[in-house]
N, C-alpha and C positions, 0 to 999 in steps of 0.2 A: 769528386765525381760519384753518381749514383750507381751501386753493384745491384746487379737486378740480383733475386732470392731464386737463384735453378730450383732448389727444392719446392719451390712455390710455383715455379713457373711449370715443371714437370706433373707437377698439380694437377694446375690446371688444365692442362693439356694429356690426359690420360687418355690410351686406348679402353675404349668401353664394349663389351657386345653385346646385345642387346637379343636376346631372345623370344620367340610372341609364342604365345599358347595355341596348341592346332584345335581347329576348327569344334571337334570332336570333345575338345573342355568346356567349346562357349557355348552350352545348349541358350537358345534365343538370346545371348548376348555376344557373339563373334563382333558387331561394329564398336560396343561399351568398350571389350577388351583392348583393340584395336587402337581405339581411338585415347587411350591411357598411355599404352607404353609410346606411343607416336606422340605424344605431347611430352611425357619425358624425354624423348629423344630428341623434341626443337630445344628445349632448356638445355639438356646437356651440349646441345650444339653453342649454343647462344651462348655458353658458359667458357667457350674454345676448344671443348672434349672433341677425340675423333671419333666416331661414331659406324658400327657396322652392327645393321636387322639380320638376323636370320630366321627360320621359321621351325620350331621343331620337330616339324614331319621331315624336315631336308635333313636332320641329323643320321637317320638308319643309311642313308644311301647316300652321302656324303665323302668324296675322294679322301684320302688320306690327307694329301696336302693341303686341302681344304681346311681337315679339320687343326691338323698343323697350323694353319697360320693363323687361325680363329685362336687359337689356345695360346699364344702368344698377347693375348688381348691384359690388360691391366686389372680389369674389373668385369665381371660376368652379372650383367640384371636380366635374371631369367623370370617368365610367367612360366615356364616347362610345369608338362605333370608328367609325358610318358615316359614311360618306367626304359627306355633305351637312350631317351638324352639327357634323364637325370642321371643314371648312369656314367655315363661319358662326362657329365659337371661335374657329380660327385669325384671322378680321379681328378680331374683339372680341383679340385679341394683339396683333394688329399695329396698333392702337389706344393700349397700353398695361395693357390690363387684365390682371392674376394671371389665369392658368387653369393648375390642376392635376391631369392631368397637362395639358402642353403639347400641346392641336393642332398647330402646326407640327411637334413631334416624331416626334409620332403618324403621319401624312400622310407620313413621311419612314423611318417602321419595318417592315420586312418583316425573315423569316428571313436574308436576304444580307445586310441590312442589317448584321444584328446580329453574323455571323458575322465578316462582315468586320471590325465594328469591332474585335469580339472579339482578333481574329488583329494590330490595329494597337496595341491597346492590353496587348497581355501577358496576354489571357485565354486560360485551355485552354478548347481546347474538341475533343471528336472533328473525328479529321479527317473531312475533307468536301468535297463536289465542286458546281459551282452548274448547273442545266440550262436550257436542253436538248440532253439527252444520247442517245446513240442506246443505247451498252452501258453497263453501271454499271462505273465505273473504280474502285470499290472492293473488298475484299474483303467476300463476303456474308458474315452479315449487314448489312444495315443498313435507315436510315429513310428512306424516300423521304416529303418534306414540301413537300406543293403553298406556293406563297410569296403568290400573287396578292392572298389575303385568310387573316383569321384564320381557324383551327379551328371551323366550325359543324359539320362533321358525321364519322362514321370514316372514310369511303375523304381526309381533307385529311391524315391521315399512316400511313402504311403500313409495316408492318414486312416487310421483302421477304427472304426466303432464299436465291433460287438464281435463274437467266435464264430459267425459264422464269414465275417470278413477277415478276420486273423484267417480260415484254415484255408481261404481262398489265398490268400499271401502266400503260404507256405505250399500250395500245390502249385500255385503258379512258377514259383522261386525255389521250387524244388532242390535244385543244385545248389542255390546261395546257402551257403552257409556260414558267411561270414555279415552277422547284420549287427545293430543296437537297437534296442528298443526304449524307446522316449515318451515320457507322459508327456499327453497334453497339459498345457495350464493356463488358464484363461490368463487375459492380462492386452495389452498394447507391444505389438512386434516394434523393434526398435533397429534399424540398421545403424552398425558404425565402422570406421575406418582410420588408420594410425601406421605410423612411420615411425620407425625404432629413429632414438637419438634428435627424432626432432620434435620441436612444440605439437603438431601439429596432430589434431585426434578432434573429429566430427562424429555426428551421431544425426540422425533422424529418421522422421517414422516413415514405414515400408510403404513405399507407391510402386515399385517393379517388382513384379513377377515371373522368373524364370516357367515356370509349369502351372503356374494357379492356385498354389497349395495355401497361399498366404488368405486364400478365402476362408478356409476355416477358424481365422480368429473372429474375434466379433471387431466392430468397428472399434477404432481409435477413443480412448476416454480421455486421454492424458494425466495420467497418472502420474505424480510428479515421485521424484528420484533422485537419488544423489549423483551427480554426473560425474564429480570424483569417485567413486565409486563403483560407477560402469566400467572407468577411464583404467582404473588401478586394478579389476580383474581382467579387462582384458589383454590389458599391456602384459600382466602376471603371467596368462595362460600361453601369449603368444613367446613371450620371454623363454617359458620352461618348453614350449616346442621346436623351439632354432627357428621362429620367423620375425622378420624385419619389416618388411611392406603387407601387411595383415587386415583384414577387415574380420564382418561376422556379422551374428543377427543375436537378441537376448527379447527374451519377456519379459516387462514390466509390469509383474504382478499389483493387485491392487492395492498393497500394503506394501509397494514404491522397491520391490525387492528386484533387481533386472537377473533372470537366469540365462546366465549361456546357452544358446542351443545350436551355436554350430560360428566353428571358425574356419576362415578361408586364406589363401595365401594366394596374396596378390589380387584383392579384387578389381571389380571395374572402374570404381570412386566416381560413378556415374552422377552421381549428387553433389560431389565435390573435387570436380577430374581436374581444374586450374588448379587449388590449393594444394592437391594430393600430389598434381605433375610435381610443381615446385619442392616439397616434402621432399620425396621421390630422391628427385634432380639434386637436393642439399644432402643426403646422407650418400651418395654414390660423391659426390664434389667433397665427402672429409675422409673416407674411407683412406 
């Protein structure tokens, strides 16, 4: 007679909770995001998981028992970014519980963060200055990139020309004082996207644009490049910052060199949202 494997079968059948990023994350991509973690969560159905959405605005105002029986969940795949229901992940962590990506990483990521790590760990990245700054110590162009919080709206990164658009930044943003500042550098914008633990790592060149910024490259050359070598810093950079479901964008300078210029956690995989659900859906099904 055949013993079915409970471990196996408990497996497969994991309570999961599924978390969706509020509104206020997805500047002009609320449907992209949307439409990602909803397709991981037909997979993980299809897979036999139990499955429960919630939304992270409903976290502040949330009964107790609510969130009691939510934390009883198996596996937490969060898009969260506010700082009250990474929060409340990060103790369901420090508990023991799976959450991907990781609240304590999260709570611990800004553009410095990254840069720096970048800079410790052997990733190019433009060079770059951290503020606040009174003059830009760079040669213009470059990005001025508020750090405080993510991207919600166009003036959190600014394409700046000459001093007299720097001091326009700086009266404007008076209060910011938490920004980086980023050389331009010509080259072909390259988007890519990667799931800790599985095959699965896409790359290609930028067609969406959240604010318009991606005008200021010049057109696409195709500048060829070592794709194991996009592949191996960004896995690198995402590795040294606790994320698991990670995208990002890099410059492929004309001497085929890709710079990091900015990593993100959890993106949309709007270019590759079947192959990324599945990814996804496979490292939550081994956890």
């Amino acid at each position: 007679m055949c013993v079915p494997n409970h471990d196996k079968l408990r497996k497969r059948m994991s309570h999961i909770l599924l978390v969706q990023r509020a509104k206020r994350f997805s500047p002009n991509s609320e449907e992209r995001d949307r439409a990602i973690i909803t397709a991981v969560m037909e997979r993980l159905r299809e897979k036999g998981h139990d499955i429960v959405m919630t939304d992270e605005t409903m976290v502040s105002t949330m009964e107790a028992d609510l969130k009691q029986t939510l934390e009883e969940c198996d596996i937490v795949l969060s898009m969260a970014r506010d700082t009250v229901t990474l929060e409340w992940l990060a103790r369901m962590e420090e508990k023991g519980k799976k959450v991907i990506n990781s609240a304590r990483a999260l709570l611990r990521m800004n553009r410095r963060t990254i840069l720096e790590t970048a800079q410790r760990e052997g990733v190019a990245t433009p060079p770059h200055a951290i503020g606040p700054l009174e003059h830009c110590p760079l040669p213009y162009p470059v990005w001025w990139k508020r750090d405080d919080r993510t991207s919600q709206e166009i003036g959190d990164v600014v394409f700046v020309r000459n001093d007299v658009e720097w001091q326009e930044v700086r009266e404007r943003d008076v209060q910011v004082q938490e920004y980086v500042v980023e050389q331009h550098l010509e080259g072909d914008l390259v988007k890519f996207y990667s799931v800790e633990g599985t095959p699965f790592f896409h790359w290609n060149y930028s067609e969406f644009s959240k604010f318009g910024n991606e005008r200021q490259n010049t057109a696409t050359r195709g500048f060829r490049f070592d794709y194991n070598g996009l592949k191996w810093q960004a896995d690198r950079l995402a590795k040294a910052m606790g994320l698991s479901i990670y995208g990002g964008d890099a410059i492929v300078t004309e001497n085929g060199t890709p710079h990091l210029i900015d990593l993100n956690d959890w993106p949309s995989f709007s270019s590759c949202r079947e192959e990324g659900a599945e990814a996804i859906a496979s490292l939550a099904d081994n956890v």
